[in-house]
VEXDREN-2710 file (C-alpha; in Angstrom, 1 decimal):
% VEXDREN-2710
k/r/px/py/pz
1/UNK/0.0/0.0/0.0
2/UNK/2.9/2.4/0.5
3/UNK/3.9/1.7/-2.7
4/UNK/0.6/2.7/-4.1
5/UNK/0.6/5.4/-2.0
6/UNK/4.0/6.6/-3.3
7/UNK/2.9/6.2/-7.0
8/UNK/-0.2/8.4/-6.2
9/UNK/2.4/10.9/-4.4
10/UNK/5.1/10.8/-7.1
11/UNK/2.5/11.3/-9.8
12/UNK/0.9/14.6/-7.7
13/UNK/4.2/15.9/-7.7
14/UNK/5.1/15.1/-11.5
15/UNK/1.9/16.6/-12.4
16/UNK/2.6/19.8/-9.8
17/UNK/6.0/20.0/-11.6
18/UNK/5.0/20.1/-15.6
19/UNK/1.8/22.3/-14.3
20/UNK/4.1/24.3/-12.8
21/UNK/6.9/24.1/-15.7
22/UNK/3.7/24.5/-18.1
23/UNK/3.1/27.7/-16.3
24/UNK/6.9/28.7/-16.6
25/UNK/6.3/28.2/-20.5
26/UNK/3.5/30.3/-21.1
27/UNK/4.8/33.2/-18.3
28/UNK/8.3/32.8/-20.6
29/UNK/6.2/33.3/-24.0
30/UNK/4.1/36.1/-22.6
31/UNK/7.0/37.9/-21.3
32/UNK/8.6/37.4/-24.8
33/UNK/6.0/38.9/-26.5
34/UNK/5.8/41.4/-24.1
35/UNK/9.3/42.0/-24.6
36/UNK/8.7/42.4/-28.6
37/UNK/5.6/44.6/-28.4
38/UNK/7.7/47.2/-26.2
39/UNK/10.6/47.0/-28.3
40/UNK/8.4/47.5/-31.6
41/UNK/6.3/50.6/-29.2
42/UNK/10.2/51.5/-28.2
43/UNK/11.6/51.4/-31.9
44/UNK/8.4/53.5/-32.8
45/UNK/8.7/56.2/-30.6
46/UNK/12.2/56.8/-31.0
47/UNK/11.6/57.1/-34.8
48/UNK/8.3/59.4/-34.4
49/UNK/10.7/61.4/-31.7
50/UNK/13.9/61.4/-34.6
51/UNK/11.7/62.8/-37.0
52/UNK/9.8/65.7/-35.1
53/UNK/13.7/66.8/-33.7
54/UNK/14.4/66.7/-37.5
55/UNK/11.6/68.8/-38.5
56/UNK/12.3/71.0/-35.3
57/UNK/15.5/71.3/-36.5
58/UNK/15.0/72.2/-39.7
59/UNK/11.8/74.5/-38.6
60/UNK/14.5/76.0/-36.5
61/UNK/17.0/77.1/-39.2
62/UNK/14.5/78.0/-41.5
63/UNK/13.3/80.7/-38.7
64/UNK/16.9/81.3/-38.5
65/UNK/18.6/81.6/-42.0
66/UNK/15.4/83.0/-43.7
67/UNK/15.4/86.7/-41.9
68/UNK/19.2/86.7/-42.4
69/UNK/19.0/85.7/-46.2
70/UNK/16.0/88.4/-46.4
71/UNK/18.5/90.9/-44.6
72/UNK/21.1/90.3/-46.8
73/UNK/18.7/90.5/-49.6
74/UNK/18.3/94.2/-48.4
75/UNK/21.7/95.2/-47.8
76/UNK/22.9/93.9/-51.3
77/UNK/20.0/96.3/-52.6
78/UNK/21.5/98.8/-50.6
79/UNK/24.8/98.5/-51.9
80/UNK/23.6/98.8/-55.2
81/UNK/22.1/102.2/-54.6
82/UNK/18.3/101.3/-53.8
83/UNK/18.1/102.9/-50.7
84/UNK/14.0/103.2/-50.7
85/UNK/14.6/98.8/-50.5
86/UNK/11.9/97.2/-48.7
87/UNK/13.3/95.7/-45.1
88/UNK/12.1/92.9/-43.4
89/UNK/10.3/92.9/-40.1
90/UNK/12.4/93.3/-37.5
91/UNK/12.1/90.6/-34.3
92/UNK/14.0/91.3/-30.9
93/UNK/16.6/89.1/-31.2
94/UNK/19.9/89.6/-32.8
95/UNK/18.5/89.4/-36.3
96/UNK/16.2/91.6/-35.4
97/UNK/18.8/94.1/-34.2
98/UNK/20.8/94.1/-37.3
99/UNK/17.6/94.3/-39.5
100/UNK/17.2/97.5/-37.2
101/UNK/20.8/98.2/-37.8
102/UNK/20.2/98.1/-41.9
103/UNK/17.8/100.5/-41.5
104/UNK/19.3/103.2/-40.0
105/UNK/22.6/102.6/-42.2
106/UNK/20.0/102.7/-45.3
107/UNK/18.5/105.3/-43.7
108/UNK/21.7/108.0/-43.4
109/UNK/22.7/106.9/-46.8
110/UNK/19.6/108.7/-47.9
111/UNK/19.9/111.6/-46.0
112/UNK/23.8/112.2/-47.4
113/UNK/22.8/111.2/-51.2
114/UNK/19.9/113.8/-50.6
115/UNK/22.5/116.8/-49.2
116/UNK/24.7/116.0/-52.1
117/UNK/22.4/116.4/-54.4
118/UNK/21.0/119.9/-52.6
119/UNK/24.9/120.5/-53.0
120/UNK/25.1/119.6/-56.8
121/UNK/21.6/121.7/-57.6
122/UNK/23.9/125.0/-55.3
123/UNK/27.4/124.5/-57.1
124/UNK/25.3/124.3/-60.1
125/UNK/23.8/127.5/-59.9
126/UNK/27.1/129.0/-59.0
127/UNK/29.1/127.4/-62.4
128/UNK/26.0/129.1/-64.2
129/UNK/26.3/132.4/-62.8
130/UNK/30.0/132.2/-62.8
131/UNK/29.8/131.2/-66.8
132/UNK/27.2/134.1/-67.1
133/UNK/29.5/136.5/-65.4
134/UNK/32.5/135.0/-67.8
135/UNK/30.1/135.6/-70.6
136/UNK/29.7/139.3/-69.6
137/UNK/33.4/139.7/-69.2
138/UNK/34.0/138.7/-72.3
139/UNK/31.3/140.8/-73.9
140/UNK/33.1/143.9/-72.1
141/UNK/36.5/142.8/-73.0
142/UNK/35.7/142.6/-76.6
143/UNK/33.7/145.8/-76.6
144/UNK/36.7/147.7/-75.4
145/UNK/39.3/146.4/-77.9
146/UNK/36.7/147.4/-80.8
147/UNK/36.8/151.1/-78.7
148/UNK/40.8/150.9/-78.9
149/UNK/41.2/149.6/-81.9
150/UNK/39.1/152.8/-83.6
151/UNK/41.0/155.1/-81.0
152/UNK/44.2/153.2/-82.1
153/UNK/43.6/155.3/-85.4
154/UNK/43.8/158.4/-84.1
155/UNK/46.1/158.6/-81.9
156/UNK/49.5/156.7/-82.2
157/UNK/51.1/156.7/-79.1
158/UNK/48.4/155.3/-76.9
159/UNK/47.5/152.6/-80.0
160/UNK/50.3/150.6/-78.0
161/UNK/48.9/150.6/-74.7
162/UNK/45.2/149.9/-76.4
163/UNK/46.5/146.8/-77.7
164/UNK/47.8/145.7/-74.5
165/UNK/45.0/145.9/-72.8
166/UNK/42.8/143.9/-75.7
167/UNK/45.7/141.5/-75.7
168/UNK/45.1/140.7/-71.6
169/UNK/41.7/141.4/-72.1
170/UNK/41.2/138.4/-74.7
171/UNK/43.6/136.7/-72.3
172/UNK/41.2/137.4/-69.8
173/UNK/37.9/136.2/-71.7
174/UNK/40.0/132.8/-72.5
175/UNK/40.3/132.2/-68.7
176/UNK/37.2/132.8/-67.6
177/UNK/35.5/130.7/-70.7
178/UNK/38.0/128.0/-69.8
179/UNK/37.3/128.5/-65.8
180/UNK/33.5/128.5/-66.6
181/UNK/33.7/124.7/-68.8
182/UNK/35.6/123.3/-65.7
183/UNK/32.9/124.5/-63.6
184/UNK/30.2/123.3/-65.5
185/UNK/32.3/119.6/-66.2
186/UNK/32.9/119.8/-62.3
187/UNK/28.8/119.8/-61.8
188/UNK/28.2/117.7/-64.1
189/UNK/31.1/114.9/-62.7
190/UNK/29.2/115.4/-59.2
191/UNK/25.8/115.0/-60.6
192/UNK/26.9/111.8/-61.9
193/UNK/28.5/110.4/-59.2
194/UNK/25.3/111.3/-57.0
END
């Protein structure tokens, strides 16, 4: 009977142990596919999280590079002479500041290409009346040699004299005609440049 009874006993325990060992199997398979769901969740959310810091990232220099490109835009305008150049709006950071910057620069350029021009318009006005007053000079000049060439006639001695003063006179008229075209070429060279 203890024989029997050890039979009954063994075969409780073999059946505890492959319950028990059946148990181990399916906790072990669970767990694995536990395991392999997480890493798949894992794998996904490291790729969702790579591609948003990409986008970020690129989001990020875009907000960067785009005001400076647009700001360099407007200074190469500037340095080709377009100083009424559109600007672009200008944030508080340090793009911002230098868009800020731009301005002002673009700004005083105006300002001095407007004096210089007021300057041009003055010096101008001066080369004309100086050419008019050359003008009148000469007209003066030539009316007094005609005077000492018909007084040359009549009297001899001061003929000599006469002549010298038509020679400097025509002298005279040269200069100022020749002092006149340099001030004219002179307003015209600063016109251009302006």
């Amino acid at each position: 009977q203890l024989k029997t009874l050890y039979a009954e006993h063994r075969q409780g325990i073999d059946q505890v142990v492959r319950q028990s060992n059946q148990w181990n199997d399916d906790l072990i398979h669970e767990s694995r596919a536990y395991v392999k769901s997480f890493n798949t969740i894992l794998l996904l959310a490291v790729l969702i999280a790579g591609t948003l810091g990409f986008a970020m990232a690129i989001l990020t220099a875009r907000s960067v590079t785009r005001p400076l490109e647009l700001a360099g835009n407007a200074a190469d305008a500037i340095a080709r002479g377009d100083l009424l150049c559109p600007l672009p709006p200008a944030g508080t950071d340090e793009i911002g500041k230098l868009v800020v910057q731009i301005a002002i620069m673009r700004n005083n350029l105006h300002e001095m290409a407007a004096s210089i021009r007021q300057y041009v318009l003055r010096l101008n006005a001066s080369a004309a009346s100086l050419t008019d007053t050359a003008q009148g000079t000469v007209m003066v000049a030539s009316q007094q040699s005609e005077s000492a060439t018909s007084m040359a006639a009549s009297i001899e001695q001061l003929s000599v004299s006469i002549d010298q003063v038509g020679e400097h006179a025509n002298e005279a008229q040269s200069m100022s005609h020749s002092a006149g075209e340099e001030a004219v070429k002179g307003g015209e060279t600063i016109l251009a440049t302006a």
